[in-house]
C-alpha positions in Angstrom: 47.5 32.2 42.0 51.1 32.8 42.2 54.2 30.8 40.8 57.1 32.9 42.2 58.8 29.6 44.1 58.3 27.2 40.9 61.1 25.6 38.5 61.1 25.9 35.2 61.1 22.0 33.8 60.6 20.6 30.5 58.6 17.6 30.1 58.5 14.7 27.5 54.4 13.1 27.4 53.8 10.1 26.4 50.7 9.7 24.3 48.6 6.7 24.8 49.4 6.1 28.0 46.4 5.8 30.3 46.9 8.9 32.4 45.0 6.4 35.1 47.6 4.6 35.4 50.7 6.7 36.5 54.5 5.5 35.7 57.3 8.1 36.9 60.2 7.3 35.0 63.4 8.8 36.4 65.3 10.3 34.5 68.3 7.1 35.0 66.2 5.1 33.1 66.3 3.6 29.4 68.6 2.9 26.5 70.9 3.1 23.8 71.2 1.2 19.8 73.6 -1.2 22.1 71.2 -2.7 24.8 70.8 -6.3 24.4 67.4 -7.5 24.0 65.8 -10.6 26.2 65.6 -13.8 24.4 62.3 -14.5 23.3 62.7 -17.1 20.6 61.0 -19.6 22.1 57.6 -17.3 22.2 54.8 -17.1 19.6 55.1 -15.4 16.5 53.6 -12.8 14.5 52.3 -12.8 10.9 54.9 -10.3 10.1 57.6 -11.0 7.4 61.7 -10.5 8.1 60.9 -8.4 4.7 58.1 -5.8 6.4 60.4 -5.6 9.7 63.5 -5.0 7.4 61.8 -2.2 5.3 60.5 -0.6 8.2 64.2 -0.8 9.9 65.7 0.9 7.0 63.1 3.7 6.4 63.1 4.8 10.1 66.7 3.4 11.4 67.7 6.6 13.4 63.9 6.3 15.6 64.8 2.1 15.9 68.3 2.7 17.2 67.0 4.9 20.3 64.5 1.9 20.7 67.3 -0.2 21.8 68.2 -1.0 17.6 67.2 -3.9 15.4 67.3 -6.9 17.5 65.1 -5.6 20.3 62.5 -4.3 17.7 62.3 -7.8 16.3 62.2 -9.1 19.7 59.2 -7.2 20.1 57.4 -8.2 16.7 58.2 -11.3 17.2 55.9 -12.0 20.5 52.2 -12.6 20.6 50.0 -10.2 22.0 49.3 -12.6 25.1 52.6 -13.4 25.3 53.7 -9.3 25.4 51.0 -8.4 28.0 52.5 -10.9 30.2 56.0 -10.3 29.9 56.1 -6.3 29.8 56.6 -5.7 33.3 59.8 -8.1 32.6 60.9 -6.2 29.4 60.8 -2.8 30.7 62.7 -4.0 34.3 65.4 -6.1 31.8 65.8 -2.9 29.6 65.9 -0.2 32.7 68.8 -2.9 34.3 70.4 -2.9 30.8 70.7 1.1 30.3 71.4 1.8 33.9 74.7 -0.3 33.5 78.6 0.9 33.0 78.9 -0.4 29.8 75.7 1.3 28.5 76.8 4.5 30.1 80.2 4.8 28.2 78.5 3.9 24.9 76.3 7.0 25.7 79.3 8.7 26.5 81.0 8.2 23.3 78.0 8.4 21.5 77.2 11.9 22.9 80.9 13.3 21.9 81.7 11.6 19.1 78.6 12.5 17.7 78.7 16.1 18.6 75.2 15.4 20.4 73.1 18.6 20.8 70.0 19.7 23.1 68.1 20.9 19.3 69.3 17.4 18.0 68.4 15.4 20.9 64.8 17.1 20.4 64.2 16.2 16.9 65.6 13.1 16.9 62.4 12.7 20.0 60.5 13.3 17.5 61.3 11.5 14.5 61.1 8.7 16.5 57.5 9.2 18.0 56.8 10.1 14.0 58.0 6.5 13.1 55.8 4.9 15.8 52.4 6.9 15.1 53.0 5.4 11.4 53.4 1.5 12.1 50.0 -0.3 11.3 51.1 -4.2 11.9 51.6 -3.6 15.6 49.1 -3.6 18.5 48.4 0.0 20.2 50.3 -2.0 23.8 53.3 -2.7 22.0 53.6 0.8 20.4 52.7 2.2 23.4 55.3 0.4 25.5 57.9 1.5 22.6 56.9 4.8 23.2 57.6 4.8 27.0 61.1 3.1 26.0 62.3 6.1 23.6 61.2 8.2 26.1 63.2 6.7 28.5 65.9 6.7 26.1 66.4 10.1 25.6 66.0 11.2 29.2 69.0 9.1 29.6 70.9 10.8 26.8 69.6 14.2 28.7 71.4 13.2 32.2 74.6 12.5 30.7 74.1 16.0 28.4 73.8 17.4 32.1 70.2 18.2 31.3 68.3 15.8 33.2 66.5 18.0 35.3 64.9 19.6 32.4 63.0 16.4 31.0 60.3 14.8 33.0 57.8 12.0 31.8 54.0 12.8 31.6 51.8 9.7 30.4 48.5 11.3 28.6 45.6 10.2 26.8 44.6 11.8 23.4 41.5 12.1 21.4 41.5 11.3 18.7 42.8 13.9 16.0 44.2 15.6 19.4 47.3 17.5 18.8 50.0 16.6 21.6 51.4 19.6 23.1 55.0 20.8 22.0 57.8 23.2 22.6 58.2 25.4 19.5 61.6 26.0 20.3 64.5 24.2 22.4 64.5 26.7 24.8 60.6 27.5 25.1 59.5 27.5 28.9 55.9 26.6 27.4 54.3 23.9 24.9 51.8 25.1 23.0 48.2 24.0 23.0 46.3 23.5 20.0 42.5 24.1 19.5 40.6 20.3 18.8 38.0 22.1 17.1 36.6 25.3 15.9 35.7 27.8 18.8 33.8 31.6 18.2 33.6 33.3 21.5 31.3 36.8 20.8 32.3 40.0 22.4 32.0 39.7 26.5 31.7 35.7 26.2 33.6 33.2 28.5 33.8 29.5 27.4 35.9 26.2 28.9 37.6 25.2 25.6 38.0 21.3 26.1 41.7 20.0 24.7 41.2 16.7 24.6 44.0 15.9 26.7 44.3 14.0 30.2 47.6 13.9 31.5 49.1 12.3 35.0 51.4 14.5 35.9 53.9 13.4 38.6 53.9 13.7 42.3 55.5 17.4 43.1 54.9 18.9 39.8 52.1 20.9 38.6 51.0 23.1 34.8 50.4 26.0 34.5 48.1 26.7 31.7 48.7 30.5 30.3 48.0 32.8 27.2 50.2 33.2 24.7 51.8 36.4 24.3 51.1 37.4 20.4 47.1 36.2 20.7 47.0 38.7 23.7 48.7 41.6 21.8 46.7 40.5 18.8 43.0 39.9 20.3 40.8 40.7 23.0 41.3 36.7 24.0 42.6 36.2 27.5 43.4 33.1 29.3 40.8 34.0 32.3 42.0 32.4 35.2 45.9 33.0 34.4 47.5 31.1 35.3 45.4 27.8 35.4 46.7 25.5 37.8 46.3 21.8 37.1 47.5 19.7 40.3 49.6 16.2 39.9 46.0 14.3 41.3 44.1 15.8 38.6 43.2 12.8 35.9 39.9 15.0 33.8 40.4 16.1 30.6 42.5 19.7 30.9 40.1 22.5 29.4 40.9 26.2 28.8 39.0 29.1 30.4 39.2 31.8 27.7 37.3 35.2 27.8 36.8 37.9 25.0 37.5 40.8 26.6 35.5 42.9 23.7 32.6 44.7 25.0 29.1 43.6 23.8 28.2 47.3 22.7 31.0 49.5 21.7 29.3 52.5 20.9 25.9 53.4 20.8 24.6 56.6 18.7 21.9 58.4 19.3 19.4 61.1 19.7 16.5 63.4 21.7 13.5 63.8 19.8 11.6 67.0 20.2 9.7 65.3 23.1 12.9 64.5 24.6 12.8 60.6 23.7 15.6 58.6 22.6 16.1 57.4 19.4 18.7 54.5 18.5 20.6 55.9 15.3 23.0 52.9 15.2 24.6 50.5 17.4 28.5 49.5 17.2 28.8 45.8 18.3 32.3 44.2 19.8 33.7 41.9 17.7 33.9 38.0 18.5 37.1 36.0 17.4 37.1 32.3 16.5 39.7 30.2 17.6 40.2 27.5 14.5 40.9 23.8 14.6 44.6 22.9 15.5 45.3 26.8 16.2 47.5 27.3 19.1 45.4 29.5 21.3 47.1 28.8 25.0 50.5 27.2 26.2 50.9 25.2 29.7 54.6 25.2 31.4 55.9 22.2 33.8 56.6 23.6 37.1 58.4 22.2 40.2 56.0 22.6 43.7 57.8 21.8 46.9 55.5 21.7 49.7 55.1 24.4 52.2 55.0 23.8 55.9 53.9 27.0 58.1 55.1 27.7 61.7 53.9 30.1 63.7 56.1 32.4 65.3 55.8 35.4 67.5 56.9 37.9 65.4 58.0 37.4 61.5 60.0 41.3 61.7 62.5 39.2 63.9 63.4 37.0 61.0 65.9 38.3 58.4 65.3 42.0 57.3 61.9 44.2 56.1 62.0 45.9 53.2 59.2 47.9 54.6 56.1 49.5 52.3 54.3 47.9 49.9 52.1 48.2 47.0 53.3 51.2 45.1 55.7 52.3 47.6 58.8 52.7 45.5 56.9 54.2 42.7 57.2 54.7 39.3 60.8 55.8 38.1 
């Protein structure tokens, strides 16, 4: 399987969203500390105390500002779970409108310069703010989910007016639980890094599916790539079999890994002729199997770009552009 014709693209995914039910965000889409938040006064309330949403504000008010700040957390807190079901479709269209407009795009503007905004920072600030959310325990999963989605938006904005927009793409995904999410080790890593759910030992000549836990919906014209990584392969006799594995945008299984030990069963074998010319075992050296461990990162998988290809037939492909001529081998080795 080849992927000379793919992009590179980095990807954002959001966990908890059901990878059943796909939503492509553009990258024009989400917000800033300064978007205003629908009035929802009127609405049911919580039994959450100004004091808890306060404390929480203060211990995680960098995440909260690329939420859209204060008063569209407390917006949030502040509606009933039937109320928020209903009116989500609402909230995201109000807050898409809201980023999408002039005023929103200066303050992004200013933000981004005045600030000295960076691609590294922009990353961990992600982060921090996906932290925050995995920690709050007085919200339903919906409305941390949908907060999620909104951060996500959020910095894909802040990407397209970095100039980087093309590099961030939104992947909803499902997690087991205790599931790892994939992630870049570095700004400028091509692949995220997949970590091991649970403890694998594949013996010498073995080849096992390694499950990940992980379902994504990956968007229409995109694909990942699941490959080794480079210091496991140097290390080990583990190879990512099928390399690379190719997981298609209509795929919605779990993602597993096909990984082989590449050791031999039998080594070396020692032995001897008896005087009546019989073989006698005198010892047998056995390959080695490896175990992969729980949260060890034993593959990576890299967002890729897939236009379609449409063939035509023609009479004769020489008569189109120019021919190298020769082929495997042919301009040898130096």
């Amino acid at each position: 399987m080849s992927s000379n014709n793919t992009e590179e693209t980095k990807m954002y995914v959001i966990e908890g969203a059901p990878a059943d039910e796909v939503q492509t965000t553009p990258a024009d889409d989400v917000q800033t500390s300064t978007t205003p938040a629908p009035d929802m006064s009127n609405l049911n309330t919580d039994q959450i105390s100004d004091e808890e949403i306060q404390e929480f504000y203060e211990e995680h008010k960098d995440a909260i500002d690329l939420m859209g700040g204060l008063d569209m957390f407390e917006s949030l807190m502040a509606l009933s779970d039937e109320d928020f079901e209903q009116l989500k479709p609402s909230f995201l269209q109000l807050f898409n409108e809201a980023i999408n407009e002039d005023g929103a795009k200066k303050e992004i503007l200013a933000m981004i310069v005045g600030e000295n905004y960076t691609p590294a920072r922009l990353e961990l600030d992600y982060t921090t703010a996906i932290e925050a959310l995995n920690t709050i325990d007085f919200l339903s999963q919906s409305k941390i989910d949908l907060l999620k989605e909104v951060t996500t938006i959020s910095i894909n904005k802040i990407r397209e007016y970095m100039g980087l927009a093309e590099s961030a793409v939104t992947i909803p995904c499902e997690l087991d639980e205790g599931v790892t999410i994939p992630s870049y080790a570095h700004e400028t890593d091509a692949g995220m890094d997949i970590y091991s759910p649970s403890e694998y030992t594949i013996g010498p000549g073995e080849t096992v599916i390694i499950p990940t836990g992980i379902k994504m919906a990956i968007p229409e014209g995109y694909a990942i790539l699941i490959q080794p990584r480079s210091g496991q392969s140097a290390k080990t006799k583990l190879r990512v079999a099928n390399t690379p594995g190719l997981i298609d945008s209509g795929y919605r299984d779990e993602i597993g890994v096909i990984v082989e030990n590449i050791e031999p069963p039998f080594k070396d074998i020692d032995y001897e002729f008896d005087d009546n010319g019989e073989i006698h075992i005198k010892s047998i050296l056995h390959g080695e199997a490896y175990t992969i461990a729980e949260g060890q990162r034993f593959a990576q998988m890299r967002l890729v770009r897939v236009p379609k290809a449409n063939f035509v037939e023609v009479s004769s492909v020489n008569e189109i552009g120019e021919d190298r001529n020769g082929g495997f081998g042919s301009t040898g080795l130096e």
